[in-house]
OpenMM code with the backbone's topology and positions (N, CA, C; nanometers):
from openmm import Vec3, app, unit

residues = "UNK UNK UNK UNK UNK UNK UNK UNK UNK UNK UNK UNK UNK UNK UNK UNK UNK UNK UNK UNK UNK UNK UNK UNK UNK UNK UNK UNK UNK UNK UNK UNK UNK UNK UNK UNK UNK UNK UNK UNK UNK UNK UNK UNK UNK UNK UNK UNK UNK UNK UNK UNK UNK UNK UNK UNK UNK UNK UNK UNK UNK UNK UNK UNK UNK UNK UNK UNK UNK UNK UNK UNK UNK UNK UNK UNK UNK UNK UNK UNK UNK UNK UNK UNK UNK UNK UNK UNK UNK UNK UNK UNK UNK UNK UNK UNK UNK UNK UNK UNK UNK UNK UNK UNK UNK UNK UNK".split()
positions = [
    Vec3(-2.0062, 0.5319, -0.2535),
    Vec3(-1.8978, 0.4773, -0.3338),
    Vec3(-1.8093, 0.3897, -0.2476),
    Vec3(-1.7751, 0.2727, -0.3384),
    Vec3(-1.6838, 0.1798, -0.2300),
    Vec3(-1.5572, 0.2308, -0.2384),
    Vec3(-1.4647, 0.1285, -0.2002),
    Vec3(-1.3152, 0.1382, -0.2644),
    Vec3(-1.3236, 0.0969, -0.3747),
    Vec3(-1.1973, 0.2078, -0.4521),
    Vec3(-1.2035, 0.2139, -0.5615),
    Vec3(-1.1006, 0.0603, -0.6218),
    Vec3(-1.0929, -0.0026, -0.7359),
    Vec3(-1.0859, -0.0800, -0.7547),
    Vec3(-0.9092, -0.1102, -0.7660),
    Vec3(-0.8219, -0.0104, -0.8371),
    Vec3(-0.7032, -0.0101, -0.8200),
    Vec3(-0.6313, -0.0374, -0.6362),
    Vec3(-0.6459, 0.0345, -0.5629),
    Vec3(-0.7129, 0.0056, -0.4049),
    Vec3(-0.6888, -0.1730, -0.3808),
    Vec3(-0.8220, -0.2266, -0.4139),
    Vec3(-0.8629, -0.3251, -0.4062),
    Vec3(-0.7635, -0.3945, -0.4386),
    Vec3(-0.7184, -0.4074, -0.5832),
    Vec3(-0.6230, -0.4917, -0.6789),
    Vec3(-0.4662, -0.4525, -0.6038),
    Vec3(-0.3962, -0.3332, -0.5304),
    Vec3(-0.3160, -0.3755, -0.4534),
    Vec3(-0.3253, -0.4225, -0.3554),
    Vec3(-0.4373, -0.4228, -0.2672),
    Vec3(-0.4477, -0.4989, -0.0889),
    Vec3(-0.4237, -0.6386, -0.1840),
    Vec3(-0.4499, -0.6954, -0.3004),
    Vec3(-0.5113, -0.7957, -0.3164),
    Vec3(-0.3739, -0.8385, -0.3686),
    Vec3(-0.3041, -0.7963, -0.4662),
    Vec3(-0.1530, -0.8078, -0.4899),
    Vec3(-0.0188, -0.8177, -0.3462),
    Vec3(-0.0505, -0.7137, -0.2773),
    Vec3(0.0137, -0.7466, -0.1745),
    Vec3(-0.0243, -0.8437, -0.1000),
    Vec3(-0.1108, -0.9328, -0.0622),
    Vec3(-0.1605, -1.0364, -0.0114),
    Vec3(-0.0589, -1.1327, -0.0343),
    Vec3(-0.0862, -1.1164, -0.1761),
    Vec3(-0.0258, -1.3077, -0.2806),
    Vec3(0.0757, -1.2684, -0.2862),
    Vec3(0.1403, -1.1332, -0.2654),
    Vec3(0.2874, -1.1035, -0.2647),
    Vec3(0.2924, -1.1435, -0.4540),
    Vec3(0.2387, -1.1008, -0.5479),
    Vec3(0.2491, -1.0519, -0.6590),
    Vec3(0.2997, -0.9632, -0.6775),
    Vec3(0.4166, -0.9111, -0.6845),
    Vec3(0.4504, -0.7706, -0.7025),
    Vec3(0.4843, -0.6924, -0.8281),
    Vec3(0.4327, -0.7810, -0.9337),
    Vec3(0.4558, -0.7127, -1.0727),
    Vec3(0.3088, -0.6666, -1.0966),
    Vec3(0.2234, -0.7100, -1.0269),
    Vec3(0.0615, -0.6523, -1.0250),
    Vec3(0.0740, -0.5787, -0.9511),
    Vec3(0.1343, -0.5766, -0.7988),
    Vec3(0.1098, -0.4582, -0.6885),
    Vec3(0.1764, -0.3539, -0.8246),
    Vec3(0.2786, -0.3365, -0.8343),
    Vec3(0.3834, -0.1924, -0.8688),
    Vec3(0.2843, -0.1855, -1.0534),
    Vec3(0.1984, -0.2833, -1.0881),
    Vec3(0.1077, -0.1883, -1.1812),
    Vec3(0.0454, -0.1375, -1.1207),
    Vec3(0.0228, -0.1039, -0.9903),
    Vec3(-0.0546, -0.0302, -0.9767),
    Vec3(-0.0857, 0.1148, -0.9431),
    Vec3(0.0739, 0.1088, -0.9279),
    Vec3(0.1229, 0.2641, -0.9221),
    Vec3(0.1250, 0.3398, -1.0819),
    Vec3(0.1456, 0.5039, -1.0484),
    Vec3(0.1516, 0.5399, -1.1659),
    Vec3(0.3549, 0.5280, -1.1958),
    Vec3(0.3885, 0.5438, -1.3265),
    Vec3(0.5162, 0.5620, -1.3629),
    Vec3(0.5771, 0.6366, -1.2851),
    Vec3(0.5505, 0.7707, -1.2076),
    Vec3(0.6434, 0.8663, -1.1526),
    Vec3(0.5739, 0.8874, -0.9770),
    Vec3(0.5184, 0.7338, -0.9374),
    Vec3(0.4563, 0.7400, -0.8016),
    Vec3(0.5733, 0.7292, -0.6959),
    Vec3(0.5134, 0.7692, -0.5647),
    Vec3(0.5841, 0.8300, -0.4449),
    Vec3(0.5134, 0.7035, -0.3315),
    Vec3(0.6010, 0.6828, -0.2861),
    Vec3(0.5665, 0.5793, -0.1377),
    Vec3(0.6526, 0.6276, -0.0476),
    Vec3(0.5470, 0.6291, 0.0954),
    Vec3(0.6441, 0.7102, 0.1911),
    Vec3(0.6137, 0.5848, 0.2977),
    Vec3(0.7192, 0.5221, 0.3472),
    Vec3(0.6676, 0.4219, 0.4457),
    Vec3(0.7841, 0.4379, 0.5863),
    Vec3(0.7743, 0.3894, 0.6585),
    Vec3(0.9224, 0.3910, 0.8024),
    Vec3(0.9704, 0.4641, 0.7632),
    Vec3(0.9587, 0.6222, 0.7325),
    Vec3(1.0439, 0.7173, 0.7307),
    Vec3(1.1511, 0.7266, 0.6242),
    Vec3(1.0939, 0.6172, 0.4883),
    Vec3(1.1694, 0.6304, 0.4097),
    Vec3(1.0775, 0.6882, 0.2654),
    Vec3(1.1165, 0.7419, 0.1410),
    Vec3(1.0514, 0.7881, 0.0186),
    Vec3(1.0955, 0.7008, -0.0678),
    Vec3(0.9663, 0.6656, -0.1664),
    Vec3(1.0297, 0.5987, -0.2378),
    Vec3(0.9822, 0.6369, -0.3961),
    Vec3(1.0408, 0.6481, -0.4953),
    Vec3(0.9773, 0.7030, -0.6336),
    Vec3(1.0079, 0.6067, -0.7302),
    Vec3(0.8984, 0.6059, -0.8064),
    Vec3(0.8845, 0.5146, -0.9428),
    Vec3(0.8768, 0.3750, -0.8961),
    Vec3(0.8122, 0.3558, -1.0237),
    Vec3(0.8022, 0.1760, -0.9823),
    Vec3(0.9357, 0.1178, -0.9656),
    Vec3(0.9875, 0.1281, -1.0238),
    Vec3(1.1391, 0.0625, -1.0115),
    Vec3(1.1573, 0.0379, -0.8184),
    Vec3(1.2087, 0.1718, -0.7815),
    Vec3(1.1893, 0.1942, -0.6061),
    Vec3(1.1010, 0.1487, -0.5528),
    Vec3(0.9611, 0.1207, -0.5901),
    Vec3(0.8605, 0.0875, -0.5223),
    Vec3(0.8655, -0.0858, -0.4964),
    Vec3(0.8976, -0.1014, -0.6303),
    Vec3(0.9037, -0.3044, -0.6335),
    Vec3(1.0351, -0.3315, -0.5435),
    Vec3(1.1419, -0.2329, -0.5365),
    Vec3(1.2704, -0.2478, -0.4538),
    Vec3(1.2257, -0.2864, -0.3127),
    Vec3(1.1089, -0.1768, -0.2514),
    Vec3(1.0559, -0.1523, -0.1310),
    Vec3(1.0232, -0.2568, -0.0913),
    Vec3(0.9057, -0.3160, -0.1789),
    Vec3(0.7820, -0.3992, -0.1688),
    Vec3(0.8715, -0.5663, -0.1270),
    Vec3(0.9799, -0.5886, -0.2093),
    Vec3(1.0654, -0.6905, -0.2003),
    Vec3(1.1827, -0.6997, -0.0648),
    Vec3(1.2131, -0.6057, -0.0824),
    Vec3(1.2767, -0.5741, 0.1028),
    Vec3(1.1615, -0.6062, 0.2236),
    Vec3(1.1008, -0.5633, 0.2280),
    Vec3(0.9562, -0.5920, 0.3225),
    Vec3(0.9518, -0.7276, 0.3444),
    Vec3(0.9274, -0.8044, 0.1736),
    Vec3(0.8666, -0.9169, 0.2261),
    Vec3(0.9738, -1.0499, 0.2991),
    Vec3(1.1256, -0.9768, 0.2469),
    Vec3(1.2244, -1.0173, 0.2634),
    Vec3(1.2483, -1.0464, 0.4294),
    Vec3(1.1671, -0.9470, 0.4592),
    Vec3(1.2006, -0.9249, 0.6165),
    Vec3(1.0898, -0.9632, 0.7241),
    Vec3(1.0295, -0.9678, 0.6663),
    Vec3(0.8664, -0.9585, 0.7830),
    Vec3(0.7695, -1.1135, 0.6644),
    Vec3(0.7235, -1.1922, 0.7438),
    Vec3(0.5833, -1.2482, 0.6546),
    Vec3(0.4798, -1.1723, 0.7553),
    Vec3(0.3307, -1.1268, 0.7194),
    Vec3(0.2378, -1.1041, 0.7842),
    Vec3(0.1249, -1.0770, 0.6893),
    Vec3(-0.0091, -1.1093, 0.7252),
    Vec3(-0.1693, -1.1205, 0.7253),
    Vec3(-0.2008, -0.9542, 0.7719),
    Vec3(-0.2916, -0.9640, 0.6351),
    Vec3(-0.3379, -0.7961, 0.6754),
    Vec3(-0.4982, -0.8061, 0.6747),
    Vec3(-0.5695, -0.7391, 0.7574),
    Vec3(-0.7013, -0.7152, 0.7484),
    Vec3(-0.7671, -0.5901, 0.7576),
    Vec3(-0.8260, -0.5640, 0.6559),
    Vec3(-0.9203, -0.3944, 0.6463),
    Vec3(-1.0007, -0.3905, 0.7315),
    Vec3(-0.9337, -0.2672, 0.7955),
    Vec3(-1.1078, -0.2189, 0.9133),
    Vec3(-1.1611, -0.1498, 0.8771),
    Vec3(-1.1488, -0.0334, 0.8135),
    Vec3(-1.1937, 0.0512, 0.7071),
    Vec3(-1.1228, 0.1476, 0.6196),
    Vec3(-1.1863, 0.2027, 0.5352),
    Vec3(-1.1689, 0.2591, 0.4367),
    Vec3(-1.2623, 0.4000, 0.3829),
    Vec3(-1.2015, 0.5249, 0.4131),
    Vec3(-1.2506, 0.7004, 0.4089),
    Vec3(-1.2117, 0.7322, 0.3070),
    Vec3(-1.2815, 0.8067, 0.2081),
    Vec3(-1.2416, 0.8935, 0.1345),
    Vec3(-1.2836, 1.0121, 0.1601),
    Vec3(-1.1437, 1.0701, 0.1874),
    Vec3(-1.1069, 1.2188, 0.2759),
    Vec3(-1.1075, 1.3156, 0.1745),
    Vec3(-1.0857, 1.3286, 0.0045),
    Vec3(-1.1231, 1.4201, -0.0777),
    Vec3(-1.1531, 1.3308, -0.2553),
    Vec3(-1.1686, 1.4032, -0.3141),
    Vec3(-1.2119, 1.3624, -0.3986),
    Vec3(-1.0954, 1.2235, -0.4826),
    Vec3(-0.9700, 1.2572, -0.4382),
    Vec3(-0.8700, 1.1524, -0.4840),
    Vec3(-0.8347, 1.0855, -0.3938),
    Vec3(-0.8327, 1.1273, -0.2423),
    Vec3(-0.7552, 1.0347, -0.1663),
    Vec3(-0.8354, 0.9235, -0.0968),
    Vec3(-0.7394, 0.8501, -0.0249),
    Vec3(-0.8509, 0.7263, 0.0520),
    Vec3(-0.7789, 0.7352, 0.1597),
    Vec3(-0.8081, 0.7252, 0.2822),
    Vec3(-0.7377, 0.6610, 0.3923),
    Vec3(-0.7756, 0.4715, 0.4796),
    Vec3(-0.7142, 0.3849, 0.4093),
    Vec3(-0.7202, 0.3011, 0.4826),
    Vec3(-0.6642, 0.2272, 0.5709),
    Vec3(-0.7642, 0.1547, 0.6370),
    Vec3(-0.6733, 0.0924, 0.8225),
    Vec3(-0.7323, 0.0017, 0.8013),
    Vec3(-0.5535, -0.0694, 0.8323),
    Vec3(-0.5522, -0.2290, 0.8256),
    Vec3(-0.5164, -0.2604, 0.9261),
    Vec3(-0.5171, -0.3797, 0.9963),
    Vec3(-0.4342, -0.4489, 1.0844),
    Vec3(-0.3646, -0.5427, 1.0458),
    Vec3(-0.2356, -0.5406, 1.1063),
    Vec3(-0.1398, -0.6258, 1.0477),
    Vec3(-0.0639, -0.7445, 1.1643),
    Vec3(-0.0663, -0.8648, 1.1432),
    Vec3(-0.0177, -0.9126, 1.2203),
    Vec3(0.0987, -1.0267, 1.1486),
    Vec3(0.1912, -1.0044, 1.2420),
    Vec3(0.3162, -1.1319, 1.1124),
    Vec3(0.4177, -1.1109, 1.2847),
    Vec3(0.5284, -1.1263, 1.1651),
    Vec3(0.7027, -1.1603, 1.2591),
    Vec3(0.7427, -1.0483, 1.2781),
    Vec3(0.6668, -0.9229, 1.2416),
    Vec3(0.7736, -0.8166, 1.2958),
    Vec3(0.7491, -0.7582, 1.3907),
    Vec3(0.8656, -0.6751, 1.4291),
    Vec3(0.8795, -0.6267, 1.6215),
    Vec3(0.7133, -0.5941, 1.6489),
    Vec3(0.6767, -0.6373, 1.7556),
    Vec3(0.5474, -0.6242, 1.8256),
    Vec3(0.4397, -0.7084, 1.7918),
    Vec3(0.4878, -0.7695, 1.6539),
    Vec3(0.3598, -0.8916, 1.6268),
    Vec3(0.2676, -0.8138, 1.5757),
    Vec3(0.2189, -0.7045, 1.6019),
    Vec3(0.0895, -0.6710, 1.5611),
    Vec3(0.0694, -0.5140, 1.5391),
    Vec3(0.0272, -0.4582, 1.4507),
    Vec3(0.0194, -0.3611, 1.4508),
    Vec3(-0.1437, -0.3072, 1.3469),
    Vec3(-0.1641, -0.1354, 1.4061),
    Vec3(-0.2804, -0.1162, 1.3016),
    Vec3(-0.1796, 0.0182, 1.2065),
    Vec3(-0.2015, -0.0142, 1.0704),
    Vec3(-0.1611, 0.1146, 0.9834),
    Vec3(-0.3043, 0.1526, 0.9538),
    Vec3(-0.2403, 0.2747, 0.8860),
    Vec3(-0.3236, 0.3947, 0.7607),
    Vec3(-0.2538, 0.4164, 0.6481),
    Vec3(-0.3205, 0.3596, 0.6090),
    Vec3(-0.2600, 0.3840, 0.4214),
    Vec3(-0.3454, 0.5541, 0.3543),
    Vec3(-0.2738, 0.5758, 0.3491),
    Vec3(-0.3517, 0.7018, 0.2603),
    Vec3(-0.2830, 0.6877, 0.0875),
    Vec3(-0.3682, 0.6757, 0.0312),
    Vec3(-0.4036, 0.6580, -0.1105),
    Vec3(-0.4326, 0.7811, -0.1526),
    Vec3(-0.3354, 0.8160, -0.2773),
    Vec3(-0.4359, 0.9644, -0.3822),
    Vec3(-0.4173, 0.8990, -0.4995),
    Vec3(-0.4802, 0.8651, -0.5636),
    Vec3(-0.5137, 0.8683, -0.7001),
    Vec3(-0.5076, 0.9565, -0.8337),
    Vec3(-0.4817, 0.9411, -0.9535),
    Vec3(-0.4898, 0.9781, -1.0491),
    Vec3(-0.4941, 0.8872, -1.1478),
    Vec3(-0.6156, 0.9056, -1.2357),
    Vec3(-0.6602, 0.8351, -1.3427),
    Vec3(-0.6540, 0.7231, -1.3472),
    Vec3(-0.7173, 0.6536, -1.2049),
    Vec3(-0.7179, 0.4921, -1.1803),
    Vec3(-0.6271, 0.4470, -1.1381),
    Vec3(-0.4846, 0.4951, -1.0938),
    Vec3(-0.4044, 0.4390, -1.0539),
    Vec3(-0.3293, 0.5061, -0.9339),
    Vec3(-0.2424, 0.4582, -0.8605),
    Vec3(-0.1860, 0.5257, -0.7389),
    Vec3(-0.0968, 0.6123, -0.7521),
    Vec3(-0.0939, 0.6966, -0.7187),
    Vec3(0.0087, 0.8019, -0.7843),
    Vec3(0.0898, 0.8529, -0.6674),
    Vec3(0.0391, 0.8286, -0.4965),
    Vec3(0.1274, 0.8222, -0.3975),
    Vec3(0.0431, 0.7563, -0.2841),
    Vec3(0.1130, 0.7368, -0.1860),
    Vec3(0.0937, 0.5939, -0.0743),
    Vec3(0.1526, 0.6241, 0.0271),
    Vec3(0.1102, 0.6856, 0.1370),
    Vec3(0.1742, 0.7475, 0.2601),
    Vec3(0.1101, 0.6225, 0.4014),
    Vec3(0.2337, 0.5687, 0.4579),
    Vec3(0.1731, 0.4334, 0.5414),
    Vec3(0.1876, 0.5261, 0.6740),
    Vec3(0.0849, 0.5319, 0.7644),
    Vec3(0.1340, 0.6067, 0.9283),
    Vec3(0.0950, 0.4866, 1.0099),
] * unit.nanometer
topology = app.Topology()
chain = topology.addChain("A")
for resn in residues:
    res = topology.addResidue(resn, chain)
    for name in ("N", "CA", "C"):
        topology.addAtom(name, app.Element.getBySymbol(name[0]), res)
C-alpha cells in the first residue's frame, strides 16, 4: 500500500500553499502538534498553517513514508527555506480516520 491519498493531497496543498485544501484535509475536531505548540480544529490549524508561511518560505521533499499501524503514517521530509539553519529533516506522523487527518504530530 502506498500513501494514502488524503496524505498526498496535503504534502500537495502545502506545497502551493493552498490552505483551504490543506485544512480540508483535516477532520472538524483535528489536533496538530508542531514547535511545541497544539493546535485544534480547522479554524487553529489554517491559523497555524498561515503563521508558518508568514514566517519561513521553504521546498519540501519526501524521503519516505511508514505505516507504523493500521491508521498512522510516519513521514520524512526534508525541508529547506529561510528558517534558522536553512535546512532541516522532519517526521510527520499522520493518524487517520475515515480518509481524513484527524491528528499531525511534526518531530
Amino acid at each position: 500500500m502506498g500513501t494514502p491519498d488524503v496524505i498526498t493531497r496535503y504534502q500537495r496543498s502545502s506545497a502551493e500553499q493552498d490552505f483551504d485544501a490543506l485544512v480540508a484535509c483535516f477532520t472538524e475536531d483535528a489536533t496538530v502538534v508542531d514547535e511545541g505548540r497544539t493546535y485544534h480544529g480547522r479554524d487553529e490549524i489554517r491559523g497555524w498553517r498561515d503563521e508558518v508561511a508568514a514566517k519561513y518560505t521553504f521546498t519540501s521533499t519526501v524521503l519516505d513514508t511508514k505505516q507504523t499501524s493500521d491508521d498512522t503514517y510516519a513521514v520524512t521530509t526534508q525541508l529547506r527555506g529561510d528558517f534558522p539553519g536553512g535546512e532541516a529533516t522532519l517526521t510527520s506522523v499522520f493518524t487517520l480516520i475515515d480518509g481524513l487527518i484527524s491528528r499531525l504530530a511534526n518531530a
